[in-house]
VODO-759756 format. One line per 4 residues: number of its first residue (from 1); their letters; for each residue x, y, z of N, C-alpha, C. Coordinates in nm, 4 decimals. Atoms other than C-alpha are relative to their C-alpha. Layout:
// VODO-759756
NUM = A = X,Y,Z,X,Y,Z,X,Y,Z | ... .
END
This chain:
// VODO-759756
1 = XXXX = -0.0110,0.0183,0.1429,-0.9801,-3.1365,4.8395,0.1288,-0.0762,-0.0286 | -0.0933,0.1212,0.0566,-0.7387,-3.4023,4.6879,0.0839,0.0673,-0.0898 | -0.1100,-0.0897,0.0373,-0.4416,-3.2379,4.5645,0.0523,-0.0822,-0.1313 | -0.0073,0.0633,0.1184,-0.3733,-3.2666,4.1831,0.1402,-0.0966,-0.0566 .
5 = XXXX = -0.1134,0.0960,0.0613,-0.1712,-3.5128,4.0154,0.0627,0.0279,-0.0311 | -0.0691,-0.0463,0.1014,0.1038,-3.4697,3.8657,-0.0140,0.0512,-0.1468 | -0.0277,-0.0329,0.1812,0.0258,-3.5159,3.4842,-0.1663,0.1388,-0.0004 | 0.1822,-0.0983,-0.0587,-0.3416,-3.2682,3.6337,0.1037,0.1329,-0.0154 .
9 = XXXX = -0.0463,-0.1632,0.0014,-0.0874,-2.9912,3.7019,0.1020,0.0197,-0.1332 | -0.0343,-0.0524,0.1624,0.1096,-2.9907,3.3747,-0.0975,-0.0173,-0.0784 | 0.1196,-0.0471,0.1042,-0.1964,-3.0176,3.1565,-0.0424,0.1580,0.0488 | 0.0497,-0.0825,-0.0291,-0.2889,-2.7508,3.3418,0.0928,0.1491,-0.0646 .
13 = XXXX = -0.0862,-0.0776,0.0406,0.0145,-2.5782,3.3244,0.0143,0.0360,-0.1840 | -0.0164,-0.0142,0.1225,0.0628,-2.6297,2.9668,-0.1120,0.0620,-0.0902 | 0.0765,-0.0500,0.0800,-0.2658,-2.5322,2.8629,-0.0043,0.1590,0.0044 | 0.0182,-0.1893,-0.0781,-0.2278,-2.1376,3.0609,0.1479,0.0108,-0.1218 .
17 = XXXX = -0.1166,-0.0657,0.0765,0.1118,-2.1340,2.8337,-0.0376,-0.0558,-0.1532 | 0.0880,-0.0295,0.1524,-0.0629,-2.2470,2.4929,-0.1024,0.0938,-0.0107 | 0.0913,-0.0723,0.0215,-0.3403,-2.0324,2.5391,-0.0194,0.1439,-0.1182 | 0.0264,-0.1066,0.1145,-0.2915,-1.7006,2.3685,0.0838,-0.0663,-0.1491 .
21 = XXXX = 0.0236,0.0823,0.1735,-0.1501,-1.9599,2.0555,-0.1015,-0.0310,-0.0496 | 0.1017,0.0908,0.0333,-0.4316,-2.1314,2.0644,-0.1044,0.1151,-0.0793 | 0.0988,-0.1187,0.0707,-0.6479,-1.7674,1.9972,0.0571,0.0799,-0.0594 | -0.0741,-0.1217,0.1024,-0.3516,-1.5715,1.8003,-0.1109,-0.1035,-0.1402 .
25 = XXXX = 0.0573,-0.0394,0.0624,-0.4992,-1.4746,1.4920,0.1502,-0.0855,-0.1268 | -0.1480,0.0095,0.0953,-0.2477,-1.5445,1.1562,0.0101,0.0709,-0.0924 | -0.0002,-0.0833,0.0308,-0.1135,-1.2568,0.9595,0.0082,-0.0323,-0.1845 | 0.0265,0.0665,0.1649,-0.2161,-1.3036,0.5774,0.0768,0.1202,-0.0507 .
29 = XXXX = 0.0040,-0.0983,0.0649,-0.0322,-1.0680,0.3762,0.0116,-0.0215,-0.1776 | 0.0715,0.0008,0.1316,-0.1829,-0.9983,0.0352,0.0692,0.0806,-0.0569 | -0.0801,-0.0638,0.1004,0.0841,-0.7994,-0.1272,0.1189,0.0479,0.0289 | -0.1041,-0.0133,-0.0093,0.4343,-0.7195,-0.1614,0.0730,0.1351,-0.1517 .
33 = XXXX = -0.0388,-0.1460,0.1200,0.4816,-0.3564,-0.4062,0.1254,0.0365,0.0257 | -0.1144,-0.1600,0.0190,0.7518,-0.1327,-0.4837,0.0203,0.0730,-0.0902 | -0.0087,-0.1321,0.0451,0.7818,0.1919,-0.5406,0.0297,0.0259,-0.1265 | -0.0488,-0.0263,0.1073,0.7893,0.3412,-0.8715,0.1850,-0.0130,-0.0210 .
37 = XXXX = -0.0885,-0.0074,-0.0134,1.1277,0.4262,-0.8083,0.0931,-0.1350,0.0076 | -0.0774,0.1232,-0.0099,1.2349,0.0699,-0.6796,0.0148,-0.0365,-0.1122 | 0.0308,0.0712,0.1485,1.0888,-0.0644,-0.9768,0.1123,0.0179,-0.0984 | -0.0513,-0.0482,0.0406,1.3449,0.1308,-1.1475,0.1674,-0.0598,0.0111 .
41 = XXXX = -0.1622,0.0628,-0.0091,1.6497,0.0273,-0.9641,-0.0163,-0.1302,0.0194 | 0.0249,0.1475,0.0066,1.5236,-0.3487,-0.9913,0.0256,0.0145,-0.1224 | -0.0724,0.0418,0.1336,1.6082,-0.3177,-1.3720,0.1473,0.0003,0.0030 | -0.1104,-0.0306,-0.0216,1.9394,-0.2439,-1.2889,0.0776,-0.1030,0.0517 .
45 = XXXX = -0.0120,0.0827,-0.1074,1.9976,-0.5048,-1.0269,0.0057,-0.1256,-0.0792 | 0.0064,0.1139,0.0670,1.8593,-0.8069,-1.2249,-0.1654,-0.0525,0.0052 | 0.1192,0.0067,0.0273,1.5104,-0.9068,-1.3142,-0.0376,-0.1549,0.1195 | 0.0241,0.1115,-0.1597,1.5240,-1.2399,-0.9860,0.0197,0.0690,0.1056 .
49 = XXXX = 0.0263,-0.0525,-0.1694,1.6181,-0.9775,-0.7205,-0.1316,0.0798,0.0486 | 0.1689,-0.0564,-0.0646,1.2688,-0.8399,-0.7227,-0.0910,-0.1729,0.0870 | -0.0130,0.1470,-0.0096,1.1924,-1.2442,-0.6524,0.0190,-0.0290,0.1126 | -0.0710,0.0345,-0.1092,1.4225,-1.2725,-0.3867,-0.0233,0.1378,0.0672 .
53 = XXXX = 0.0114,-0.0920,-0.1050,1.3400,-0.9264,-0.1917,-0.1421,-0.0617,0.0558 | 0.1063,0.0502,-0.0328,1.0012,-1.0820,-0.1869,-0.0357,-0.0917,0.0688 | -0.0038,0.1640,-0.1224,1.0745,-1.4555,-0.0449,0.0662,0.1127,0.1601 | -0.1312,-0.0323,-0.1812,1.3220,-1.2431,0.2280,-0.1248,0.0688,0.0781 .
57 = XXXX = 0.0561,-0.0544,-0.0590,1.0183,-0.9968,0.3162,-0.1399,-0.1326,0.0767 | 0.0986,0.0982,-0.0408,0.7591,-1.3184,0.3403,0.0526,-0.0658,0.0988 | -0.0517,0.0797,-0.0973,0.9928,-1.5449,0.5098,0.0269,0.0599,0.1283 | -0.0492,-0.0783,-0.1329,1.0955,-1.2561,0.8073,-0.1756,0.0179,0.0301 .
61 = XXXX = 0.1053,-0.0877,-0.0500,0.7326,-1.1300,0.8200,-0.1013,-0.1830,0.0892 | 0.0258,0.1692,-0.0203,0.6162,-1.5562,0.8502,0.0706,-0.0451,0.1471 | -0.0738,0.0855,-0.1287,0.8891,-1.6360,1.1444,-0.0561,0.1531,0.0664 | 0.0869,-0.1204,-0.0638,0.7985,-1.2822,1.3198,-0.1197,0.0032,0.0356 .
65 = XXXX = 0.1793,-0.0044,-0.0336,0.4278,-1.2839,1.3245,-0.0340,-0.1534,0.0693 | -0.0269,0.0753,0.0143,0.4882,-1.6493,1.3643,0.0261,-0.0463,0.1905 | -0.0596,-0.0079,-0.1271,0.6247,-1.5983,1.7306,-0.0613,0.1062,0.1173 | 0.0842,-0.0891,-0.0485,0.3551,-1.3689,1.8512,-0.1311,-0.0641,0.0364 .
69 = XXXX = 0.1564,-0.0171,0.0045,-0.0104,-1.3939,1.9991,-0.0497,0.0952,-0.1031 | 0.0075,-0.1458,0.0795,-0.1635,-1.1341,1.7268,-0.1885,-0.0479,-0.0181 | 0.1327,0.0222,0.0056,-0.5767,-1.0825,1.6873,-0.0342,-0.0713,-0.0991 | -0.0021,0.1229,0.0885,-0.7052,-1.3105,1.4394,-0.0803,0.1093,-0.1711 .
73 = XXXX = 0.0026,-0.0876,0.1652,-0.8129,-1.1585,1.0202,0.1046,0.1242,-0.0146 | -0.0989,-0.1195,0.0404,-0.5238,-0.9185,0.9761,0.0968,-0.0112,-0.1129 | -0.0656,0.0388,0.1053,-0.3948,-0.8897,0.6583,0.1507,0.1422,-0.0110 | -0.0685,-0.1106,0.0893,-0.1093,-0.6633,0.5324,0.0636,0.0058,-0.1092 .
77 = XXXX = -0.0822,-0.0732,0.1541,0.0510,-0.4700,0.2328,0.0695,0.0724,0.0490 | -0.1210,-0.0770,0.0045,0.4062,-0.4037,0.1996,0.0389,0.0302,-0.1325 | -0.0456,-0.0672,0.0942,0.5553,-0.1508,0.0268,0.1206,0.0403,0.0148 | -0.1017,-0.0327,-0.0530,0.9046,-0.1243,-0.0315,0.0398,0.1077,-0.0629 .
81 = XXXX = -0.0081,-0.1636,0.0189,0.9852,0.2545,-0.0603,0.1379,0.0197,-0.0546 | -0.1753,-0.0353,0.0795,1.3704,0.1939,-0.1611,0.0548,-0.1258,0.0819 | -0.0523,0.0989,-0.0234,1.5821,-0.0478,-0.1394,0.1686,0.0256,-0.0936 | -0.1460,0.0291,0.0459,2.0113,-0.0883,-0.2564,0.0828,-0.1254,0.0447 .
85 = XXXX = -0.0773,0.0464,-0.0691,2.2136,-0.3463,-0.2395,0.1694,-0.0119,0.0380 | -0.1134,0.0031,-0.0230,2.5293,-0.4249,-0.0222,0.1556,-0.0255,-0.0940 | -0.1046,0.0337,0.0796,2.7658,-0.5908,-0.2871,-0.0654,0.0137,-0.1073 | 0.0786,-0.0287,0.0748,2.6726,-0.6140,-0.6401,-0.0841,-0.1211,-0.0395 .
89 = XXXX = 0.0485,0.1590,0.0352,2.4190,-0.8623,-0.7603,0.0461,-0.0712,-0.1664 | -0.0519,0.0361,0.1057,2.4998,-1.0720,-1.0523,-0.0139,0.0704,-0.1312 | -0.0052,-0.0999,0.1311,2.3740,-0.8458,-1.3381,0.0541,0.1005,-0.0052 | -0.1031,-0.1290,-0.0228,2.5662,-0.5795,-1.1778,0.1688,-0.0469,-0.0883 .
93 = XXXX = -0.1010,0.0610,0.0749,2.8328,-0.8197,-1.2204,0.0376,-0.0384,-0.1345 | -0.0275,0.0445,0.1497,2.8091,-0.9390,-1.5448,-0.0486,0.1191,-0.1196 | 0.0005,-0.1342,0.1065,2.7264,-0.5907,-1.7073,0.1146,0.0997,0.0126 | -0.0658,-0.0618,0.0110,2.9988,-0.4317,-1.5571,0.1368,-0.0368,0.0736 .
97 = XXXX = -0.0706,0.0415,-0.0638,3.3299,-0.5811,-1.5386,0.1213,0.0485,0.0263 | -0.0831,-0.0368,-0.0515,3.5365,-0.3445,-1.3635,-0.1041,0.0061,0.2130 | 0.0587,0.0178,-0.1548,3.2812,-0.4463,-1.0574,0.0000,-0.1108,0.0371 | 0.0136,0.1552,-0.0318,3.3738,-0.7251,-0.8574,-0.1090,-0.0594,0.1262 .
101 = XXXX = 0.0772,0.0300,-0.0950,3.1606,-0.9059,-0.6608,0.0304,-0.0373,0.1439 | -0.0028,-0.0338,-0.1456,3.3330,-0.9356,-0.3152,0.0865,0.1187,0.0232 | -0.0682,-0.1138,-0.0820,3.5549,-0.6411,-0.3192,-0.0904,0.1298,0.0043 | 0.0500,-0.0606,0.0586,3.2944,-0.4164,-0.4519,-0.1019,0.0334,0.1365 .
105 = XXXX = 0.0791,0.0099,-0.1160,3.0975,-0.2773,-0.1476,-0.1196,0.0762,-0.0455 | 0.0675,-0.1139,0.0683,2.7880,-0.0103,-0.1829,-0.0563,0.0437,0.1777 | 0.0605,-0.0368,-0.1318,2.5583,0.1434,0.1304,-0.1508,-0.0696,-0.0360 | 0.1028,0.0425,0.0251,2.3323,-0.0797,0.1543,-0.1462,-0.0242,0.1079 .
109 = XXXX = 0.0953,0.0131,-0.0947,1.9856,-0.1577,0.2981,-0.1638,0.0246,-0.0747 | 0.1080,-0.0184,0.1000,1.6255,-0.0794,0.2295,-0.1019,0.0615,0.1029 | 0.1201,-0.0838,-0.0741,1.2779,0.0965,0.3619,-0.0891,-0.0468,-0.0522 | 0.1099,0.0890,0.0268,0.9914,-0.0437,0.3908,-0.1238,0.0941,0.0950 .
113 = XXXX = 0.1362,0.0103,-0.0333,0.5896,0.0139,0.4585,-0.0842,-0.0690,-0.0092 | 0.0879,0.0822,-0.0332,0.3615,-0.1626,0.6166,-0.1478,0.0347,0.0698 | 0.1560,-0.0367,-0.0372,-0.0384,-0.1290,0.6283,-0.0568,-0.0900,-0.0101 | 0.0747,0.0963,-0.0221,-0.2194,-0.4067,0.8496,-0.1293,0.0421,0.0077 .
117 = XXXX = 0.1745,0.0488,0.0331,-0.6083,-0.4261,0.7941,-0.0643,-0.0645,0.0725 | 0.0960,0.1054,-0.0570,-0.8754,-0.5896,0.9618,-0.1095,-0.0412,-0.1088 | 0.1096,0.0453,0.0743,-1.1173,-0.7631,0.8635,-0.1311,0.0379,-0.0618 | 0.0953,-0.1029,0.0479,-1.3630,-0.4634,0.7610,0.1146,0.0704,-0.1254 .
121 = XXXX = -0.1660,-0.0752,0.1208,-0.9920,-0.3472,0.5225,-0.0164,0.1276,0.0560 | -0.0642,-0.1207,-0.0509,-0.9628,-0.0684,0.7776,0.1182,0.0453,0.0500 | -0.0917,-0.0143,0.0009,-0.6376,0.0676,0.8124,0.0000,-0.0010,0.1814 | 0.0341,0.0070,-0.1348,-0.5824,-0.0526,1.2221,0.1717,0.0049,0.0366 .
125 = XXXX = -0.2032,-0.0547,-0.0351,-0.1372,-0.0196,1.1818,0.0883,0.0705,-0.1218 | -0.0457,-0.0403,0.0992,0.0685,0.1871,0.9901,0.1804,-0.0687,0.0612 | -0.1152,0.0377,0.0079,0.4703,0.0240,1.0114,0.0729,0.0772,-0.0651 | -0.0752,-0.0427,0.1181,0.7636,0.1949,0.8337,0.1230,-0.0522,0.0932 .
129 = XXXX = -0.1255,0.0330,-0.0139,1.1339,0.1000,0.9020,0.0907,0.0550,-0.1495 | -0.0815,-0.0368,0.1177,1.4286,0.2144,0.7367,0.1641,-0.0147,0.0735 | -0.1280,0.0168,-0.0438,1.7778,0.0980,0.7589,0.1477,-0.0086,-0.1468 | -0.0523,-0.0340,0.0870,2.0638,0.2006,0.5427,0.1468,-0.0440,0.0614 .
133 = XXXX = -0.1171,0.0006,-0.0736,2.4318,0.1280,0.6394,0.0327,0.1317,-0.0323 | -0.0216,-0.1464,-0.0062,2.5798,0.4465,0.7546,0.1556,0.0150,-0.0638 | -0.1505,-0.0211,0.0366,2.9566,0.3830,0.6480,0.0182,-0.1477,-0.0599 | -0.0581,0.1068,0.1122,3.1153,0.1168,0.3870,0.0460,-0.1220,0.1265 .
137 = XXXX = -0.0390,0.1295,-0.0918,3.2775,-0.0477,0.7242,-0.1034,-0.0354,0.1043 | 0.0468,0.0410,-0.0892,2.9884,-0.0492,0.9571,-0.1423,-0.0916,-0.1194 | 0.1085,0.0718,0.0657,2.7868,-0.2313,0.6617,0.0048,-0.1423,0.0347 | 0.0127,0.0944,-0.0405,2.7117,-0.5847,0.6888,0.1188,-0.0724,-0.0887 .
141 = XXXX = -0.1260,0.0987,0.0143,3.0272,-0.8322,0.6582,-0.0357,-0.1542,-0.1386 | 0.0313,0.1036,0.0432,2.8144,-1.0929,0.4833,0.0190,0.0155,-0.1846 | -0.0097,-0.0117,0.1248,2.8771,-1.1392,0.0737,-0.1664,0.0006,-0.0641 | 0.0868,-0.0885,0.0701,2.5298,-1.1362,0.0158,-0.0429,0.1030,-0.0544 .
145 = XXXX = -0.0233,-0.1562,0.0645,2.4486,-0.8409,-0.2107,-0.1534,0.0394,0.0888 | 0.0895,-0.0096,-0.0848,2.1375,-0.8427,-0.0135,-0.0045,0.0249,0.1725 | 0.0050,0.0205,-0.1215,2.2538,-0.8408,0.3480,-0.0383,0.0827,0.0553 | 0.0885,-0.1329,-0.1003,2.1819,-0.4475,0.4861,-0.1273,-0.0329,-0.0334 .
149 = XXXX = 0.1171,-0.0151,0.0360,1.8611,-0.5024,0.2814,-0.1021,-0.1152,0.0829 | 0.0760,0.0867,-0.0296,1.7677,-0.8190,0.4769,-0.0243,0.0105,0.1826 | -0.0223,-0.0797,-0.0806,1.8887,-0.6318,0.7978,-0.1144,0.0561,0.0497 | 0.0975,-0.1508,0.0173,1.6455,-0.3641,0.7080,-0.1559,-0.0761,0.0131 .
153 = XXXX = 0.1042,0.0877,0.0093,1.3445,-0.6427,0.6537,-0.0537,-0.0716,0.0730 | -0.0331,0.0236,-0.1380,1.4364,-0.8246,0.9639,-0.0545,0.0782,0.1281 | 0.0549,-0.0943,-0.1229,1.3825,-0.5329,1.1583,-0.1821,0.0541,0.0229 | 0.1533,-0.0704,-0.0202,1.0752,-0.3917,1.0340,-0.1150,-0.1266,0.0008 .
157 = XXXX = 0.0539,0.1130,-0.0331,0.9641,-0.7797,1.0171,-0.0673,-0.0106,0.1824 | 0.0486,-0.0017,-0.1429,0.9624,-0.7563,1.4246,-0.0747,0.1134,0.0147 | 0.0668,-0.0961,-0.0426,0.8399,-0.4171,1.4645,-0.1436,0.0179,-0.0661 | 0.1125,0.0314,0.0173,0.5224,-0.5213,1.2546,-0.0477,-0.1361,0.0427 .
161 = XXXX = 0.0614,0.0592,-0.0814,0.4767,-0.7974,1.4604,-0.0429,0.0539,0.1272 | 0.0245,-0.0464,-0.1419,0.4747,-0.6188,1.7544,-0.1230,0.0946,0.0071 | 0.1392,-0.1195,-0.0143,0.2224,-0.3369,1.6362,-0.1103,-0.1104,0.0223 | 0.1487,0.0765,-0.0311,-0.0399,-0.6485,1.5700,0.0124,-0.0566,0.0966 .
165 = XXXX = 0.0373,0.0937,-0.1584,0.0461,-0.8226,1.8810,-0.0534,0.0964,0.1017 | 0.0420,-0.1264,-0.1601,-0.0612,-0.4706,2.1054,-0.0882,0.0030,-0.0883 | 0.0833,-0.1182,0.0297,-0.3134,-0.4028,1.8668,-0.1658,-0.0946,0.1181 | 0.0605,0.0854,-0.1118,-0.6413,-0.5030,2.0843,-0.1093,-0.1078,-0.0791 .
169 = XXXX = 0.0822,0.1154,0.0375,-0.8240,-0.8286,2.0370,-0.1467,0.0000,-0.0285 | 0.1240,-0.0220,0.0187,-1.1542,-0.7292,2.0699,-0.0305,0.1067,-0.1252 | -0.0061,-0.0691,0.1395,-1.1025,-0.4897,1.7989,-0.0224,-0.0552,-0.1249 | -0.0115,0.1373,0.1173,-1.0382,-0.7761,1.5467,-0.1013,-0.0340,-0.0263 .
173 = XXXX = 0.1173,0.1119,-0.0184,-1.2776,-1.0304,1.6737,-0.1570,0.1103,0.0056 | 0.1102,-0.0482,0.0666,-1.5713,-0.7369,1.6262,0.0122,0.0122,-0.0999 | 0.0138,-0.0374,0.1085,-1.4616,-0.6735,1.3031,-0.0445,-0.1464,-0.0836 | 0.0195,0.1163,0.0602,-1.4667,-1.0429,1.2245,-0.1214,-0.0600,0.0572 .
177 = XXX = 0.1601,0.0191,0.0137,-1.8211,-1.1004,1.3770,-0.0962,0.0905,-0.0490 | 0.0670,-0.1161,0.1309,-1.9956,-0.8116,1.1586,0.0295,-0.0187,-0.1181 | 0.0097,0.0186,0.1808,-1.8545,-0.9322,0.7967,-0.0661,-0.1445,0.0264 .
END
């Protein structure tokens, strides 16, 4: 047998290391809630940081899932269960000005839930994360008033990629040849 070519064994090669891209699935998620409670301390905060918790949870959950094989129709709904932030955000600032905005620290961070779906809307991962800074100095350094909270989003961003990347393929792909 005639021993392959060069550009024979990188096609080759390259196609065994595209492969599970080529059949990951892509993670749709159809909603972004919070908690009565959040809801609550989002008036407080400023009526754009509900806005911006939302781009930060899309954009982490987008590069995360993003960097995975994962089965293909999986949607999820996040729910963020609490949330504070690190410094204050501007309506903090401008309602109360004995609070400044970089000396002004808080414990910040946030908790989150996550319930991925298949393509029948059966509940096939449950996610939760929760990250809070534990002390004023081990909080995050960054002036964002958002930073533990993006920390916290970050994290549970990977650890719901990871549930749909183990969850099993054939699982999916029956649910998505039966609808």
């Amino acid at each position: 047998m005639a021993p392959l070519l060069h550009v024979g064994r990188i096609t080759i090669v390259a196609g065994l290391l595209l492969a599970p891209v080529l059949l990951a699935g892509e993670l749709s998620v159809t909603t972004i809630d919070f908690a009565p409670r959040v809801t609550t301390k989002l008036q407080r905060y400023g009526a754009d940081e509900a806005a911006t918790l939302r781009s930060a949870i899309l954009a982490a959950l987008a590069r995360e899932t993003g960097r995975v094989a994962m089965p293909a129709n999986l949607v999820a709904t996040v729910m963020v269960q609490d949330v504070a932030p690190t410094h204050p955000t501007a309506k903090q600032v401008s309602d109360d000005p004995a609070v400044d905005a970089v000396r002004t620290k808080y414990l910040g961070g946030a908790e989150l839930i996550g319930y991925v779906r298949d393509a029948k809307q059966r509940v096939v991962a449950v996610v939760t994360y929760r990250h809070f800074a534990p002390t004023l100095v081990q909080g995050s350094a960054s002036l964002d008033p958002w930073a533990d909270a993006r920390l916290a989003i970050d994290q549970f961003a990977a650890k719901l990629a990871a549930a749909c990347r183990d969850l099993p393929a054939s699982e999916s792909l029956r649910s998505a040849r039966t609808t």
